[in-house]
C-alpha positions as CSV (number, residue, x, y, z in Angstrom):
1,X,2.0,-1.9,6.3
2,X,-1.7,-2.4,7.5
3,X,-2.5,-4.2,10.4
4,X,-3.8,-7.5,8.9
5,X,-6.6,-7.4,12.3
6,X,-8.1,-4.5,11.1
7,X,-10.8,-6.2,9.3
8,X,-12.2,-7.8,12.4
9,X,-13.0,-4.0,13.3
10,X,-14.2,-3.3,9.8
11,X,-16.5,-6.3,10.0
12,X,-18.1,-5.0,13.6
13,X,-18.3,-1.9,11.6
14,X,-20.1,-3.2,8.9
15,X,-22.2,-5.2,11.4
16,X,-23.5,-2.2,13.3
17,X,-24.5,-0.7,9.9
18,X,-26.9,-3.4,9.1
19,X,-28.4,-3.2,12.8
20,X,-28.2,0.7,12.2
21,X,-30.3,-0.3,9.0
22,X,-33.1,-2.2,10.8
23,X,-32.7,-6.2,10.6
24,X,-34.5,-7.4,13.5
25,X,-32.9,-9.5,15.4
26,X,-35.4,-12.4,14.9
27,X,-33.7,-12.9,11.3
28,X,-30.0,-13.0,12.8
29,X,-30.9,-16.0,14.6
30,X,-32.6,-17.3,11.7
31,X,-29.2,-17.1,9.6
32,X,-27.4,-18.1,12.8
33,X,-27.0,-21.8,11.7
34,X,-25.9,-20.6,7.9
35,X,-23.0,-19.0,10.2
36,X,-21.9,-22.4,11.3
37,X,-21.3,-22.9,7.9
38,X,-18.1,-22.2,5.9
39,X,-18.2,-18.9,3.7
40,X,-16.0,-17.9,0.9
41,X,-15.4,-14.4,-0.3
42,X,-13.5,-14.1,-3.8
43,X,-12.2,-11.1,-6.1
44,X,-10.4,-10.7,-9.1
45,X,-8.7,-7.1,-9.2
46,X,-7.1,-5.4,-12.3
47,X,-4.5,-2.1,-11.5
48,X,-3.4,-0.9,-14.6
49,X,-1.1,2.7,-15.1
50,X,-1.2,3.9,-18.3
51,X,2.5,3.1,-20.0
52,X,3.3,1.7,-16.5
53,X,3.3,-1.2,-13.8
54,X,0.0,-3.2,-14.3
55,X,-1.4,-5.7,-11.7
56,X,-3.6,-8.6,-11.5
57,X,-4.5,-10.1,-8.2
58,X,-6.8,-12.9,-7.2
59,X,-8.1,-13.3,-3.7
60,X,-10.0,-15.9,-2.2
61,X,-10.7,-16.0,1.6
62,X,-12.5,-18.3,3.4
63,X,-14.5,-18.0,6.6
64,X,-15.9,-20.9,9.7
65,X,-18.0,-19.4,12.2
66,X,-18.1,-21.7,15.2
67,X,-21.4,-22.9,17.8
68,X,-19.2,-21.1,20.5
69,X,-18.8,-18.0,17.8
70,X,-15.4,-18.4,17.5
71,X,-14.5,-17.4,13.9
72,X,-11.4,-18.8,11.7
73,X,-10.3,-17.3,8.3
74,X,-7.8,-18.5,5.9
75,X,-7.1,-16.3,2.9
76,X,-5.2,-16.9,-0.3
77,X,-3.6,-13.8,-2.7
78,X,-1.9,-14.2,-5.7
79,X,-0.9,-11.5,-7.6
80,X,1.3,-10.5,-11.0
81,X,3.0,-7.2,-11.8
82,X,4.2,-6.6,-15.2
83,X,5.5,-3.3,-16.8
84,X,7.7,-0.1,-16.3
85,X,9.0,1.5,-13.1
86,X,10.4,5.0,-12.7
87,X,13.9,4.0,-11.7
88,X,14.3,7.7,-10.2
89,X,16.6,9.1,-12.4
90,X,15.5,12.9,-13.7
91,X,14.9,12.9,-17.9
92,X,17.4,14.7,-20.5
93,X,17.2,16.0,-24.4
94,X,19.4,13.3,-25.2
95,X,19.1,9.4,-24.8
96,X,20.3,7.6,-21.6
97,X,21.6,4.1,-20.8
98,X,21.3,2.3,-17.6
99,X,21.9,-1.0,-16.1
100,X,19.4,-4.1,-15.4
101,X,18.7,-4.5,-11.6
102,X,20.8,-7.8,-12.4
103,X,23.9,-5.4,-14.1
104,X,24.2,-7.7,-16.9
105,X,22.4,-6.1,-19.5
106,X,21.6,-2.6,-20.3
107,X,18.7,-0.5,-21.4
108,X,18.2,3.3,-23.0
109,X,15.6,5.7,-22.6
110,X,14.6,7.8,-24.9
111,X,15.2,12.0,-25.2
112,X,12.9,13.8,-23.0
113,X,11.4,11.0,-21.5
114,X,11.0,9.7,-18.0
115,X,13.4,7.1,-17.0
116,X,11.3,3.8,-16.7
117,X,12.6,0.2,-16.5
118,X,10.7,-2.2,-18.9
119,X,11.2,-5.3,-17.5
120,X,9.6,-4.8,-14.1
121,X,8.2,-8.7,-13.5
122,X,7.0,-9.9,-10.2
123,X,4.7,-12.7,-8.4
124,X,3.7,-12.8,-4.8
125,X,1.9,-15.5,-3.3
126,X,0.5,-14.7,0.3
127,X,-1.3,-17.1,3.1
128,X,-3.4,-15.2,5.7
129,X,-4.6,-17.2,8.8
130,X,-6.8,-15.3,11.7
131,X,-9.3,-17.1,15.0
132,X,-11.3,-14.5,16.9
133,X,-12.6,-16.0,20.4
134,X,-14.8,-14.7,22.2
135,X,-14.3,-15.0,26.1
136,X,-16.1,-13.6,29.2
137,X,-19.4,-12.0,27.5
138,X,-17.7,-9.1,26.6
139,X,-14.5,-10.0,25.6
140,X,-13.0,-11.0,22.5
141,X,-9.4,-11.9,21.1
142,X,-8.1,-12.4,17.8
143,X,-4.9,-13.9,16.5
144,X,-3.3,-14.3,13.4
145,X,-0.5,-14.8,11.1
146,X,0.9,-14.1,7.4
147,X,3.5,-15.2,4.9
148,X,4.1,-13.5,1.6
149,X,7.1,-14.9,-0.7
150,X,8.1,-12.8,-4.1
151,X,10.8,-13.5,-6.1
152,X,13.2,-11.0,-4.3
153,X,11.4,-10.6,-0.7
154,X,9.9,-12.5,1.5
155,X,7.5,-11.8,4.5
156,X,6.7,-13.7,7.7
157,X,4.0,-11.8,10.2
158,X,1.9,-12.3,13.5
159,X,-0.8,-10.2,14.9
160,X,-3.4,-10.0,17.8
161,X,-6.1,-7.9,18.3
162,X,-7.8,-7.6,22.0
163,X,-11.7,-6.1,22.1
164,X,-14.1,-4.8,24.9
165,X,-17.2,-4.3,25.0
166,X,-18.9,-1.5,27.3
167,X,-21.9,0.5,28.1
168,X,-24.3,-2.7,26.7
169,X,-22.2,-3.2,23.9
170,X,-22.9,1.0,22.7
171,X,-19.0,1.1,22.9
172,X,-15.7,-1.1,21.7
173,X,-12.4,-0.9,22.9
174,X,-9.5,-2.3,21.3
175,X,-5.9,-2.6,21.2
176,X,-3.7,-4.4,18.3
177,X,-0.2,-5.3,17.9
178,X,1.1,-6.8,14.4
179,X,5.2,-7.9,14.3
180,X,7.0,-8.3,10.6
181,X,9.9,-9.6,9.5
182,X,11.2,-9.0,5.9
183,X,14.0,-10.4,3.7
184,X,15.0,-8.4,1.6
185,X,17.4,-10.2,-1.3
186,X,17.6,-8.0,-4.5
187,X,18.0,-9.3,-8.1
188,X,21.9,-8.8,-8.8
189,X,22.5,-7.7,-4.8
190,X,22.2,-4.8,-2.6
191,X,24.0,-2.1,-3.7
192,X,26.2,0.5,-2.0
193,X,24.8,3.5,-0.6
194,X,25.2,6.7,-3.4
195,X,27.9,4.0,-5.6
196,X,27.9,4.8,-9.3
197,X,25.8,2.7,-11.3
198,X,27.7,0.8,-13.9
199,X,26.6,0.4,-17.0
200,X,27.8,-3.2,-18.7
201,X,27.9,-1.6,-21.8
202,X,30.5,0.6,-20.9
203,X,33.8,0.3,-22.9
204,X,35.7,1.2,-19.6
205,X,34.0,-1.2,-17.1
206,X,36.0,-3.9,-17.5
207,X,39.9,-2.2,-17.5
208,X,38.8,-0.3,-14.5
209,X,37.0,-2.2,-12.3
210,X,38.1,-6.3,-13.5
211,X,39.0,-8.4,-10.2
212,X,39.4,-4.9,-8.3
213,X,37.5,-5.3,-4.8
214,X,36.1,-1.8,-5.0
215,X,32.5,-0.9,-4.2
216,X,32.2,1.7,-6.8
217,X,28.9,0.2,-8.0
218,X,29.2,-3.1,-6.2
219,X,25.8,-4.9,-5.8
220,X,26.1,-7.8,-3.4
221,X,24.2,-9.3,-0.1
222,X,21.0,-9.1,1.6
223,X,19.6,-7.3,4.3
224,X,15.9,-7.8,6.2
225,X,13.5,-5.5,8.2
226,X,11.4,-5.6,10.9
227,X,8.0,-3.6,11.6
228,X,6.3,-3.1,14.9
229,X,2.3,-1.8,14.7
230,X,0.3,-0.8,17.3
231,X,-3.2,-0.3,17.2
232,X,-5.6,1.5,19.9
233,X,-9.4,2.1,19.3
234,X,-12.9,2.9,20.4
235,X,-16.1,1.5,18.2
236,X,-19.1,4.4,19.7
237,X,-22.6,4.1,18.6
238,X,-23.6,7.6,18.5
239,X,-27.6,7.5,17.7
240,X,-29.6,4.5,16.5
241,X,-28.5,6.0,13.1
242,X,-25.1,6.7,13.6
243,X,-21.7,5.2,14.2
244,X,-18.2,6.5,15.0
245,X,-14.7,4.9,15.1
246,X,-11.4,6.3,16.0
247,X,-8.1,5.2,15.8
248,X,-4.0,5.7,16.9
249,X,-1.6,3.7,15.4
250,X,2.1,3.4,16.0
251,X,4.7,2.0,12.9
252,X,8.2,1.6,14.1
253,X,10.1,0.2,11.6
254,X,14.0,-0.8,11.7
255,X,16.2,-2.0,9.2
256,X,16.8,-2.3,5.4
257,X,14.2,0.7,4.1
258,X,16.3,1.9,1.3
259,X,14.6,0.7,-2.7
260,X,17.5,-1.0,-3.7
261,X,16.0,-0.7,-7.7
262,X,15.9,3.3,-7.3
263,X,18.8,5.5,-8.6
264,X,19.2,9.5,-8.4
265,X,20.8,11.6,-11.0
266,X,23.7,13.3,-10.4
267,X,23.7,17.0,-13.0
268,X,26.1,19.9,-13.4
269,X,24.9,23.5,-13.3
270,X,23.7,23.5,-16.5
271,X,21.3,20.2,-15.5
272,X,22.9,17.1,-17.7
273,X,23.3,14.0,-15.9
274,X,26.9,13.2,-15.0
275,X,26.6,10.3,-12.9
276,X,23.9,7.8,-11.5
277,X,24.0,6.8,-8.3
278,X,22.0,4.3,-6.1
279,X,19.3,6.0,-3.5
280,X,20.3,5.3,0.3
281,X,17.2,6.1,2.9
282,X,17.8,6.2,6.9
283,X,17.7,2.8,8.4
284,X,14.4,3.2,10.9
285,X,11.0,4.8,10.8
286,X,8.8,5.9,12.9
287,X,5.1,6.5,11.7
288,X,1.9,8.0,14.0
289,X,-1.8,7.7,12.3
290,X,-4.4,9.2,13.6
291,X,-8.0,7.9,11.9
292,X,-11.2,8.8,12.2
293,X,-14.9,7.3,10.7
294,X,-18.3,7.4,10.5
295,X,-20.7,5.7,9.2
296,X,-24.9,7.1,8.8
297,X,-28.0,4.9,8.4
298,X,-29.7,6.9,5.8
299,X,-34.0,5.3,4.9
300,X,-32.6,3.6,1.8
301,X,-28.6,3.7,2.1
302,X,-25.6,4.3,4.3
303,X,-23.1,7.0,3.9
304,X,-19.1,6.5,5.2
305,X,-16.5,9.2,5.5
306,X,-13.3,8.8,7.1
307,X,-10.3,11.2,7.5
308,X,-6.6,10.1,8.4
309,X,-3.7,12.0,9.6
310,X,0.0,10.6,9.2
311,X,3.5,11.5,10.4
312,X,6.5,10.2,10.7
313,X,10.3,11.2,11.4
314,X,11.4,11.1,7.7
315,X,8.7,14.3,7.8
316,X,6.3,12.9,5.3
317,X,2.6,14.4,7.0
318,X,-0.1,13.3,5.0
319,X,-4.1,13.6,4.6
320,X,-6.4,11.1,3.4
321,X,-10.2,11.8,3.3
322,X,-12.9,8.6,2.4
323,X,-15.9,8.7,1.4
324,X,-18.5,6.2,0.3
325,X,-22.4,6.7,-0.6
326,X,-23.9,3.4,-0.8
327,X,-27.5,3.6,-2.5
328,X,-30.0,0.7,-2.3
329,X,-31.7,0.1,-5.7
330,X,-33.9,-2.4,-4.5
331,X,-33.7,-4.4,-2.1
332,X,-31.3,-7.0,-3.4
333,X,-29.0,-4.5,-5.6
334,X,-27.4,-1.4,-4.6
335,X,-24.8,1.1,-6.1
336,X,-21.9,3.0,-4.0
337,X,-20.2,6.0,-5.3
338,X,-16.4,6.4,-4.3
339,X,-14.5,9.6,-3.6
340,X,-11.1,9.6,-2.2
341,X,-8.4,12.2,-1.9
342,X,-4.6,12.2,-0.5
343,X,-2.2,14.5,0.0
344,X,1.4,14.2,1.4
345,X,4.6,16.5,1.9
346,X,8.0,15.2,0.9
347,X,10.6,13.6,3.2
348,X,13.3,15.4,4.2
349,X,15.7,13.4,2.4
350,X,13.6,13.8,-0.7
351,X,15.9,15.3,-3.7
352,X,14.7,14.9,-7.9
353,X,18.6,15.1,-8.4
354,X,21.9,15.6,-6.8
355,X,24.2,18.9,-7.6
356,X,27.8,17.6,-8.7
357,X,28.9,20.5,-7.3
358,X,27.5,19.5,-3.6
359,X,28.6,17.7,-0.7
360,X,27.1,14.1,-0.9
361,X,24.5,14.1,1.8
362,X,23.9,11.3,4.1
363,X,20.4,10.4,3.1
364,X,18.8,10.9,-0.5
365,X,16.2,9.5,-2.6
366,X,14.0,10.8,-6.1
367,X,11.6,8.4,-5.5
368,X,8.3,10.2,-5.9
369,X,6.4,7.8,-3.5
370,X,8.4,9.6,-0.8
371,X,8.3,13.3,-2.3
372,X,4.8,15.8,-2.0
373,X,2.2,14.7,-3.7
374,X,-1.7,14.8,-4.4
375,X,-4.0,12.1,-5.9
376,X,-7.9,11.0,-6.0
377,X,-9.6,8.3,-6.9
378,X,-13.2,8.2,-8.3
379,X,-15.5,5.0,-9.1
380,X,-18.4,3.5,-8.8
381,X,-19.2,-0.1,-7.6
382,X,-22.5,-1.9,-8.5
383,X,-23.8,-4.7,-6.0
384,X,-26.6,-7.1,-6.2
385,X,-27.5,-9.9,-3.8
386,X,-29.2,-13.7,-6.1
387,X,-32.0,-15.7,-5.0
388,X,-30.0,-18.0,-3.6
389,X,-28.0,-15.8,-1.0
390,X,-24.9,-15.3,-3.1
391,X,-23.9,-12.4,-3.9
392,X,-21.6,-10.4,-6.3
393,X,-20.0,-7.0,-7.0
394,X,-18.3,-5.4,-9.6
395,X,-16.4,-1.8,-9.0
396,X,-14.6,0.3,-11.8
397,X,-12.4,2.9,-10.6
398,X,-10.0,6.0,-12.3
399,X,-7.0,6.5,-10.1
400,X,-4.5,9.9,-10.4
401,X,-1.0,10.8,-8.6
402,X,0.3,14.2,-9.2
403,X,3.7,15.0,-7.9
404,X,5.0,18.1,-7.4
405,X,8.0,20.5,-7.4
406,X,8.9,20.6,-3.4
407,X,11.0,23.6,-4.2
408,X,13.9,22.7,-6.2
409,X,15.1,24.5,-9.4
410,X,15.3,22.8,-12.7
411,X,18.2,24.4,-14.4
412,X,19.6,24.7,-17.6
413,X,18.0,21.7,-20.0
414,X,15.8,20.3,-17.3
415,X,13.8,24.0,-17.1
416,X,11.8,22.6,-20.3
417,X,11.2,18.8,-19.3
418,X,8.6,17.3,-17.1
419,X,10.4,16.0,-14.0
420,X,7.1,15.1,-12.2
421,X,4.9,13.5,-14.8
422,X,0.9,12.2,-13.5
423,X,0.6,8.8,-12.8
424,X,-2.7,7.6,-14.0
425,X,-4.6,4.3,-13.9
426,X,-7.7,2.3,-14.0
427,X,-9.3,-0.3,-11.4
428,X,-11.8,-2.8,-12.1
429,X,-12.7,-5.4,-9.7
430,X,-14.9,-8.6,-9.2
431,X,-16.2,-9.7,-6.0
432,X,-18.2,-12.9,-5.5
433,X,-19.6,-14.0,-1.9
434,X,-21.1,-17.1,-1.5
């Protein structure tokens, strides 16, 4: 999770820039009574993998700036996700049957495909509220709460963001704290750590497990989470061209972590699937991030690159590197190339499959969100500002996620199937300010 207060240090960010870029500050307090005024930021976002989970998201966030320059946002998200998810279970030459999330109905997969779940529906609604107040010249405080609500999770959030300014405002100081709590209540219930799936369709489910209390398979109850961030900053102007942030952040996170949709193969030593059992992941987390930006007045653009460092205890280290070229056209249009790269290692409970022939280990998952990993994204967004002050954007992007092998053997059948197939998908979104 991101802190939500983040974008207040995005937006003194993007503020510097357009100092950086020369507007005098004559013409801010010309614009200074538009700022009293309510402004409305809107996008319509499209996500689509190819043969997979496609999203469609509207946002529309409203800001009031203040005569004391207090600032109050209030932000709307509504998003759909339609399609198939990778339930976790490794592919075989022959067809496979599983059960629904709700273990009433059943579904098959074909030969040498990936295991995905078709029915993979979802709608979250989400209400953002922030007010940043500025106090004692230099000082300024924001705070701020979320609620999200899906069909099968709900999310309630507060945040705070403390800033200082130093050294005639050349330097920013800041320190952010964000609490979550999330209810977790899955379709058909929670199910028992590494149980057997049950298929319905099964011709021995009902003799063996009818009006028994056993939790072979048994999918019942809730559970919830909670999320502590911490956030600690500096903002540096560097030259009159150039601007630098860095950033530490602290994610502990306690609770319910486990995907209670994600199963794990269980294969002999000749690789076919002999059982199906449900993922279980360790019950806390504890994440560092270290980030670092900058951002470089160019004569007729501004160029951003950012690097960001993760760890955590489940031993996932990860890599991201940003960058963004934005080009002025003109001087009411500009374009922005995108270039973005990741890189993770795989958690140390991260297995494709468990070995029948093994002990069953505490912790496991085939999830590949959690195992190594590379992926990029490249696009291009177009920008253009109207006569009348609005202004609108429209970015198309090409997203890829390539799994990988974190050393384990693929014997017997699985040595000629694709265990860690590319994720690929496209991005295309809208923006409209006005």
């Amino acid at each position: 999770m991101q802190l939500s207060n983040k974008g207040s240090i995005a937006a003194a960010l993007a503020s510097a820039t357009c100092a950086l870029l020369g507007q005098s500050q004559a013409h801010a307090e010309t614009d200074s009574s538009v700022l009293k005024d309510w402004k409305f930021d809107t996008a319509i976002l499209y996500y689509g993998e190819t043969d997979r989970v496609s999203l469609a998201e509207g946002v529309v966030s409203a800001t009031k700036t203040n005569s004391d320059d207090s600032i109050f946002n209030v932000k709307l998200v509504l998003d759909t996700l339609t399609g198939a998810s990778a339930n976790g279970a490794v592919a075989q030459p022959t067809v496979q049957t599983f059960s629904r999330p709700s273990g009433k109905d059943s579904y098959q997969v074909a030969a040498g495909d990936t295991p995905l779940d078709d029915t993979f529906r979802d709608t979250r609604v989400q209400v953002a509220a922030s007010w940043m107040q500025p106090f004692a010249d230099t000082w300024r405080g924001t705070a701020g709460f979320n609620v999200s609500r899906e069909y099968d999770y709900m999310s309630l959030g507060v945040n705070g963001l403390l800033e200082k300014d130093l050294f005639q405002r050349n330097t920013t100081l800041s320190a952010g704290l964000s609490y979550q709590f999330d209810s977790i209540d899955p379709v058909g219930g929670k199910p028992t750590p590494l149980s057997s799936m049950i298929v319905p369709a099964d011709d021995d489910y009902d003799d063996e497990f009818e009006g028994e209390d056993d939790d072979h398979g048994a999918k019942n109850g809730s559970d919830d989470k909670t999320t502590l961030d911490m956030l600690f900053g500096v903002t540096q102007v560097i030259t009159r061209r150039m601007l630098m942030q860095f950033n530490y952040g602290l994610s502990i996170v306690d609770g319910y972590t486990t995907d209670p949709y994600k199963v794990l193969s269980v294969i002999n030593t000749n690789g076919v699937t002999q059982d199906i059992v449900y993922e279980n992941r360790p019950d806390s987390r504890t994440k560092h991030s270290f980030f670092w930006q900058t951002k470089y007045a160019l004569d007729n653009g501004v160029v951003d690159v950012s690097y960001r460092y993760a760890t955590d205890d489940w031993e996932i280290d990860s890599h991201t590197i940003d960058s963004r070229l934005r080009f002025n056209l003109s001087g009411n249009s500009y374009i922005q190339p995108h270039i973005r790269y990741y890189q993770q290692s795989a958690a140390d409970f991260y297995q494709p499959y468990l070995n029948q022939s093994a002990d069953m280990p505490m912790y496991a998952s085939a999830d590949y969100r959690v195992g190594e990993m590379t992926a990029y994204t490249v696009g291009l967004k177009y920008g253009r500002t109207l006569e009348n002050g609005h202004e609108w954007a429209v970015r198309a992007e090409y997203y890829q996620q390539d799994p990988k092998n974190a050393g384990f053997e693929q014997p017997g059948v699985l040595a000629d199937l694709d265990l860690y197939p590319s994720v690929k998908a496209v991005i295309l979104q809208f923006n409209y300010h006005f």
